[in-house]
Each structure stands twice: as structure tokens, then as C-alpha cells.
C-alpha positions as a Markdown table, in Angstrom:
| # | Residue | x | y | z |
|---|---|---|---|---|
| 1 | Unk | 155.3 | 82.8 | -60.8 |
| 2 | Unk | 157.9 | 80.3 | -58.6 |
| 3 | Unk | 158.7 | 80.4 | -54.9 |
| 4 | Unk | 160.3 | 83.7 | -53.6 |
| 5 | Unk | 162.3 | 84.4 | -50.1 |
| 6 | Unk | 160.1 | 87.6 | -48.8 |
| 7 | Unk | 161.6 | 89.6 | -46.2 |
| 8 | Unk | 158.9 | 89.9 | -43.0 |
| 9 | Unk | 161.3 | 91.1 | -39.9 |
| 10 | Unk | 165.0 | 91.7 | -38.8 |
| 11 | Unk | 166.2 | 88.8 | -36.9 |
| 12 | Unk | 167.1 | 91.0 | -33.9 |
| 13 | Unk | 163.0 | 91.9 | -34.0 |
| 14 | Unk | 162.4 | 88.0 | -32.5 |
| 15 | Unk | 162.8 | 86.9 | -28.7 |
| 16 | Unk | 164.1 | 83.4 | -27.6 |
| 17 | Unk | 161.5 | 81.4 | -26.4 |
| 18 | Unk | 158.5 | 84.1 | -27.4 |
| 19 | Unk | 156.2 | 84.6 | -30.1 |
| 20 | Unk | 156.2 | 87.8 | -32.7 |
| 21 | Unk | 153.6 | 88.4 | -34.5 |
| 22 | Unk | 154.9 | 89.7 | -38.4 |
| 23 | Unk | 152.9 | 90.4 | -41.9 |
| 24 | Unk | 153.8 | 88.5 | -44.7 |
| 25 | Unk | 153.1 | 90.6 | -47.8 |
| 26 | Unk | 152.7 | 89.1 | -51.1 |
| 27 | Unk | 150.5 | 89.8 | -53.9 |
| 28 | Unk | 146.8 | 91.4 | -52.8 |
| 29 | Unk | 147.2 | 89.3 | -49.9 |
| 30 | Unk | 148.2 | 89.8 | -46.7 |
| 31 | Unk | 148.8 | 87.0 | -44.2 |
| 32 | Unk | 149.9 | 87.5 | -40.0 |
| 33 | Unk | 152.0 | 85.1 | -39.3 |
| 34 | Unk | 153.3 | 84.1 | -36.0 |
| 35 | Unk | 157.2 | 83.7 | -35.8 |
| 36 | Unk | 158.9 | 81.8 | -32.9 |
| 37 | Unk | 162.4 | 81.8 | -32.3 |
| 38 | Unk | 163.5 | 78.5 | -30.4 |
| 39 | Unk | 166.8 | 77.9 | -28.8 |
| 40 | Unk | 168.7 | 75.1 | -30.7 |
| 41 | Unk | 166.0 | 74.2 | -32.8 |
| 42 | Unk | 165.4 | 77.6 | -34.9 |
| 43 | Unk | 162.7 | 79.7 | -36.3 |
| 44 | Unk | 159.3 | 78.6 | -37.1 |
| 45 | Unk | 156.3 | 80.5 | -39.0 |
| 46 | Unk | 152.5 | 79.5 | -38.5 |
| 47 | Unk | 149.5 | 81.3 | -39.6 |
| 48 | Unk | 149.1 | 83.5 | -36.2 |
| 49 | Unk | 144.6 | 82.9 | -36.9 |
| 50 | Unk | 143.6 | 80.4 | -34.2 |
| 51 | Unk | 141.1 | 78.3 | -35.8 |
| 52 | Unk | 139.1 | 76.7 | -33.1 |
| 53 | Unk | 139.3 | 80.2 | -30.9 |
| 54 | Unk | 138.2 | 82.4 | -33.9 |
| 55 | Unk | 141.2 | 84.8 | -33.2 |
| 56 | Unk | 144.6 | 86.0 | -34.4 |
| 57 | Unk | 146.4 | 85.2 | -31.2 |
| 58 | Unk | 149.0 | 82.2 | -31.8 |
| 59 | Unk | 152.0 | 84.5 | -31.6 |
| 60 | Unk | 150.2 | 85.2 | -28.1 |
| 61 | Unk | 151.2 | 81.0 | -26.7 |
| 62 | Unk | 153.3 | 79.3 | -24.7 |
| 63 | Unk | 155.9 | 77.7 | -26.5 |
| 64 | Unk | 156.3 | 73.8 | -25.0 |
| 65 | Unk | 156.8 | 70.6 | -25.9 |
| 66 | Unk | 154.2 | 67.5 | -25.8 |
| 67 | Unk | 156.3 | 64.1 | -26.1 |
| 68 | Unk | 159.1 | 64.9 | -28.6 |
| 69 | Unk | 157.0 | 67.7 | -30.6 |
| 70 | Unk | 157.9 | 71.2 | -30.2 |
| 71 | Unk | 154.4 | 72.8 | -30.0 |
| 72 | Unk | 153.0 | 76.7 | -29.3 |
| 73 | Unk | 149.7 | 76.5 | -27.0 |
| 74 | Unk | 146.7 | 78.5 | -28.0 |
| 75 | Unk | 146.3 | 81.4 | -25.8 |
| 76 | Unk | 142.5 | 80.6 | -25.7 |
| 77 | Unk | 141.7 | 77.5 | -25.3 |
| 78 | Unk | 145.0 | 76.1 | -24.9 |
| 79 | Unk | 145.0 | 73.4 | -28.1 |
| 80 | Unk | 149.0 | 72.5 | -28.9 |
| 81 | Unk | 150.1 | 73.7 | -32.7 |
| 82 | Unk | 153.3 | 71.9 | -33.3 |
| 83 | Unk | 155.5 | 74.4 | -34.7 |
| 84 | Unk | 156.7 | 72.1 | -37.9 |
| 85 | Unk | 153.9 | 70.9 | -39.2 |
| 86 | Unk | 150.7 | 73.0 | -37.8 |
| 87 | Unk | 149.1 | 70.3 | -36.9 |
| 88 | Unk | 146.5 | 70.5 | -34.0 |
| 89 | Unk | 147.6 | 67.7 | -31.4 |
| 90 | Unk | 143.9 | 68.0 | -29.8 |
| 91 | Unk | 142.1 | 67.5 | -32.8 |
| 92 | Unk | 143.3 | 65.8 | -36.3 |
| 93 | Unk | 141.2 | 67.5 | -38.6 |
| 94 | Unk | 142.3 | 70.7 | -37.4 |
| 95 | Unk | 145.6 | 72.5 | -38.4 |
| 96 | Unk | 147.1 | 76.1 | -39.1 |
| 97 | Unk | 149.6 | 76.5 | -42.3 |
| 98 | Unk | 153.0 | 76.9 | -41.8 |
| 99 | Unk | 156.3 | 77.8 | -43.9 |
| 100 | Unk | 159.5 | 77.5 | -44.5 |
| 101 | Unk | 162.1 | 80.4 | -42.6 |
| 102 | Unk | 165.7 | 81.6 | -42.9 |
| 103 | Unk | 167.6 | 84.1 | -41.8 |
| 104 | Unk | 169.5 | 86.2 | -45.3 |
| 105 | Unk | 172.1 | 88.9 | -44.0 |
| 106 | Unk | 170.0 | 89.8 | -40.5 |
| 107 | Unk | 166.2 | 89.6 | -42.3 |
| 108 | Unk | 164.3 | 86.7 | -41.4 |
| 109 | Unk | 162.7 | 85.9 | -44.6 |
| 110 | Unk | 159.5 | 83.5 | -45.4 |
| 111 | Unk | 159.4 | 81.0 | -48.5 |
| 112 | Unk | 156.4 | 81.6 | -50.3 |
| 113 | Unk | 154.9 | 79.9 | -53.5 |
């Protein structure tokens, strides 16, 4: 089976500058997701699990920026995800998954393989 566009919210359901937390439904799996919607730069989805707090809470940060990185901040222990790659800025061997978002006729909708 090849990549497929899957349909997780209505664009109208995300807030400028805050995270939403959606399910992305494929196949006997289901994955929360964090979705941020960030002004000029667009929409971003991360894995909403926190990692090094244990919790599902991502959707939860403080969206920022450290240097020229746009980055959410962990509710818990406030480690920086940037928001394009997942990457931990803290720690290197730490990072969350991420994909790929657009926006088809009002539905944001998440690339999946």
C-alpha cells in the first residue's frame, strides 16, 4: 500500500498560535498527534506522546522559537520539539515523529505511508 492524504480535522478546528490535539486513523493503529497552526509559517503535526515526560501532552506547549527553529515546549519539563523535524533540542538522541500536512477543500489532512 503507497502514501495516502488522511483527513484528521477541519481547518477551522485549529487556533493560531495554539496546539490541537487530533487522531490520526489508519489501519489497526491509532496515533494522537499534535497539530499547530503557525502564522506565516503553516501547520505542523508531531506525535502529541512526550517521550522524556511519559505523557501525551505536546499539543499542551508553548509554541516559541530557539535561534531560527520554530519549536513547541513540553508542558512537563519544558524540552523544545522543533516543529519540522521533531527533533529534541535538549537532548540529540531524543525525538518525536512528525508528518507531512495540507489543507484539501477545508480538511487538514496528514500524509501517511
Amino acid at each position: 500500500m503507497g502514501e495516502e492524504w488522511i483527513t484528521v480535522c477541519s481547518a477551522d478546528d485549529l487556533v493560531e498560535g495554539a496546539g490541537v490535539c487530533a487522531l490520526l486513523s489508519k489501519t489497526g493503529k491509532d496515533e494522537p498527534l499534535a497539530l499547530f497552526k503557525v502564522s506565516g509559517a503553516g501547520i505542523f503535526a508531531l506525535s502529541n506522546y512526550d517521550p522524556l515526560g511519559e505523557a501525551w501532552v505536546l499539543s499542551r506547549g508553548i509554541i516559541g522559537s530557539v535561534g531560527d527553529k520554530l519549536v513547541v515546549a513540553s508542558p512537563l519539563y519544558k524540552q523544545h520539539y522543533c516543529l519540522d523535524s521533531g527533533a529534541c533540542l535538549e537532548n540529540q538522541a531524543v525525538s518525536v515523529p512528525t508528518w507531512p500536512v495540507r489543507v484539501d477543500r477545508g480538511q487538514v489532512q496528514i500524509k501517511s505511508a
